[in-house]
MMTF fields as JSON, N, C-alpha, C and O atoms, coordinates in Angstrom:
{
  "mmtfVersion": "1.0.0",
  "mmtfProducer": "UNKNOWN",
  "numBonds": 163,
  "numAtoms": 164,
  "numGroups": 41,
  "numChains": 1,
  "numModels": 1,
  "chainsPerModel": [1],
  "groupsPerChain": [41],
  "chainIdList": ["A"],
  "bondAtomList": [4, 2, 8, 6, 12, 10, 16, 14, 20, 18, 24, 22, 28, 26, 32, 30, 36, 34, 40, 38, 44, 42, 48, 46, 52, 50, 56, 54, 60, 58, 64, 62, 68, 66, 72, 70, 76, 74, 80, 78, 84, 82, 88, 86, 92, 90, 96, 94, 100, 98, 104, 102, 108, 106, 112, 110, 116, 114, 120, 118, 124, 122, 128, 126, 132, 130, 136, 134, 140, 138, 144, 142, 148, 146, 152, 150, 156, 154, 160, 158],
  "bondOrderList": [1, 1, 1, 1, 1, 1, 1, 1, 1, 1, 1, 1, 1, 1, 1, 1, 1, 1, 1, 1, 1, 1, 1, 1, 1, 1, 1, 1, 1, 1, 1, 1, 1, 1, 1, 1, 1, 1, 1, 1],
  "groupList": [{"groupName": "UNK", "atomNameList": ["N", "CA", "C", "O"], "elementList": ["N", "C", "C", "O"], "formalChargeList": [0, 0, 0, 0], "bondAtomList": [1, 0, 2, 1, 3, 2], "bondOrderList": [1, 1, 2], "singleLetterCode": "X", "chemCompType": "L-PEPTIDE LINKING"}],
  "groupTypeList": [0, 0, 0, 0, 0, 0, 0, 0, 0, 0, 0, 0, 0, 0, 0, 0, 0, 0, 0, 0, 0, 0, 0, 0, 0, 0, 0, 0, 0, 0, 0, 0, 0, 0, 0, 0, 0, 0, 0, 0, 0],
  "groupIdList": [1, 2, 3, 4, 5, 6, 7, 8, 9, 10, 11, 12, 13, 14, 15, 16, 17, 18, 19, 20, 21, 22, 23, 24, 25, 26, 27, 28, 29, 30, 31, 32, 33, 34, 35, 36, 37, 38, 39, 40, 41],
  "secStructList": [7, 3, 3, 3, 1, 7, 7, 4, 4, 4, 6, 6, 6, 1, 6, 6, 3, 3, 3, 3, 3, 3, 6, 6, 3, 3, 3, 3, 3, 3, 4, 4, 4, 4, 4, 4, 7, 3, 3, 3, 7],
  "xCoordList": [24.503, 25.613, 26.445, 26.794, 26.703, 27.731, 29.418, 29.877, 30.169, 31.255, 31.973, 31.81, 32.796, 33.275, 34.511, 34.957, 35.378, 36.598, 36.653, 37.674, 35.906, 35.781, 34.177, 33.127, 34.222, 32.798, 32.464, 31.531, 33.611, 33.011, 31.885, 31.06, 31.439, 30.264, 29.146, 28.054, 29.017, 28.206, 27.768, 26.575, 28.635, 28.125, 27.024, 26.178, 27.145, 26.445, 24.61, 23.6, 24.846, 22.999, 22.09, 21.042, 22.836, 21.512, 22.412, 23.596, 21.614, 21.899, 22.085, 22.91, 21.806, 22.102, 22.865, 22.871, 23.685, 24.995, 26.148, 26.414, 26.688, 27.414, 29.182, 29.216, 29.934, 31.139, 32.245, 33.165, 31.97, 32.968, 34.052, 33.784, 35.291, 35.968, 35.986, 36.049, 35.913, 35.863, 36.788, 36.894, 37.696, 38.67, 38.98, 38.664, 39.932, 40.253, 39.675, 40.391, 38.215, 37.389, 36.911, 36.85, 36.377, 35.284, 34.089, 33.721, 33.69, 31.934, 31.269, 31.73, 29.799, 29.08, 27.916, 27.621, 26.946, 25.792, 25.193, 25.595, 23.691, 22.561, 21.091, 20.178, 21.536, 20.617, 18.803, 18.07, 18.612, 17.296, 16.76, 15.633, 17.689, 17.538, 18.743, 19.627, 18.419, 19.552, 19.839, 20.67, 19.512, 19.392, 20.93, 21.411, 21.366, 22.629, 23.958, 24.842, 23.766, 25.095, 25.636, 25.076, 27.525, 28.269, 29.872, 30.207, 30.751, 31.876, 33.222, 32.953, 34.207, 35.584, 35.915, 35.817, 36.585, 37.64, 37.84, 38.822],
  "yCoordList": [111.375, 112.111, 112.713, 112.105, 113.909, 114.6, 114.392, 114.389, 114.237, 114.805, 115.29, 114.926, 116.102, 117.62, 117.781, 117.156, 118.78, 118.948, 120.08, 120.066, 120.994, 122.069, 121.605, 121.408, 121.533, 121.7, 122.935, 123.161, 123.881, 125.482, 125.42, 124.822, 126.19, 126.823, 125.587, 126.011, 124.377, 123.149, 123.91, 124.053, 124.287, 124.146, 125.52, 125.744, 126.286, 127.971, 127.544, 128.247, 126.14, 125.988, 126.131, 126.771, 125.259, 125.307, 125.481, 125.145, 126.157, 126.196, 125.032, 125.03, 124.09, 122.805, 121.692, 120.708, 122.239, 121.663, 121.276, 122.096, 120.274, 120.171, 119.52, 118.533, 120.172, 119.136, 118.236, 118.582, 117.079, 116.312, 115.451, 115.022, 115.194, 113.675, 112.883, 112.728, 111.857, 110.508, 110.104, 110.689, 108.77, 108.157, 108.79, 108.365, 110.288, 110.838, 111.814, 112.513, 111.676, 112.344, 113.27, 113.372, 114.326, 115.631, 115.186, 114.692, 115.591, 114.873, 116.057, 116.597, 116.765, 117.275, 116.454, 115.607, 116.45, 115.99, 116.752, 117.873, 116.3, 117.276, 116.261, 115.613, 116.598, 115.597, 115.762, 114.883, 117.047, 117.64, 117.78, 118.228, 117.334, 117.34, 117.216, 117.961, 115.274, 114.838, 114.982, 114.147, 115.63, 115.722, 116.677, 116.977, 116.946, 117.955, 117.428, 118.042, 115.909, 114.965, 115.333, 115.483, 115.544, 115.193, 115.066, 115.426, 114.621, 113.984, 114.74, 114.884, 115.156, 115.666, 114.855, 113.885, 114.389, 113.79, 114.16, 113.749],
  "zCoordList": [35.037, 35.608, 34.483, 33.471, 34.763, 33.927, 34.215, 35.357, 33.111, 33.527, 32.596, 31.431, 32.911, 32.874, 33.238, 34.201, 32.415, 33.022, 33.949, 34.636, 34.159, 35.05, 36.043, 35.43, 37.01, 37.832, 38.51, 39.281, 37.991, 38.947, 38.582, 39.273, 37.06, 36.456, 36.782, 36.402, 37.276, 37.529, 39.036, 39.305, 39.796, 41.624, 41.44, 42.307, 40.349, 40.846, 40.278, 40.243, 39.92, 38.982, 40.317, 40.393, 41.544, 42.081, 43.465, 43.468, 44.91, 46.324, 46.621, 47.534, 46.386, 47.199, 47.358, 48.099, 46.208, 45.315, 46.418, 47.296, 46.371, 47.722, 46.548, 45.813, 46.727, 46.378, 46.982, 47.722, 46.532, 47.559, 46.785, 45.662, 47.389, 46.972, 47.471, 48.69, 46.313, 46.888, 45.89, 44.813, 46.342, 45.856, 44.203, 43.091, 44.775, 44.285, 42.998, 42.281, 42.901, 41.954, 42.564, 43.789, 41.445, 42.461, 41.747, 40.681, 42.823, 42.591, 43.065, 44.071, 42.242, 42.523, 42.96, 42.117, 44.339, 44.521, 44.752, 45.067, 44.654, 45.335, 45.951, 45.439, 47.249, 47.637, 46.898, 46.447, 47.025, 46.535, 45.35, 45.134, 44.394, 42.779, 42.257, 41.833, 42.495, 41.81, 40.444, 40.086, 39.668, 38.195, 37.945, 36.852, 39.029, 38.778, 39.485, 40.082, 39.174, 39.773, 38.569, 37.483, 39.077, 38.323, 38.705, 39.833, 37.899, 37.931, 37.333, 36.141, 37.511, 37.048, 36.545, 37.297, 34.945, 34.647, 33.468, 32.85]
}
């Protein structure tokens, strides 16, 4: 998992990129190729 202080330029790698929060973090997942998880902080 990556993390990063910006996740814009992270969501445009791939279509399937979904962003969510969870207890207060942004989280990039991808169910289809997880190789492009990552984390804000």
């Amino acid at each position: 998992m990556k993390i990063k202080n910006s996740l814009k330029a992270l969501m445009t790698r791939h279509r399937e990129n979904r962003m969510v929060r969870r207890k207060g973090r942004v989280y990039i997942i991808n169910k289809k190729n997880p190789r492009f998880k990552a984390r804000q902080g």
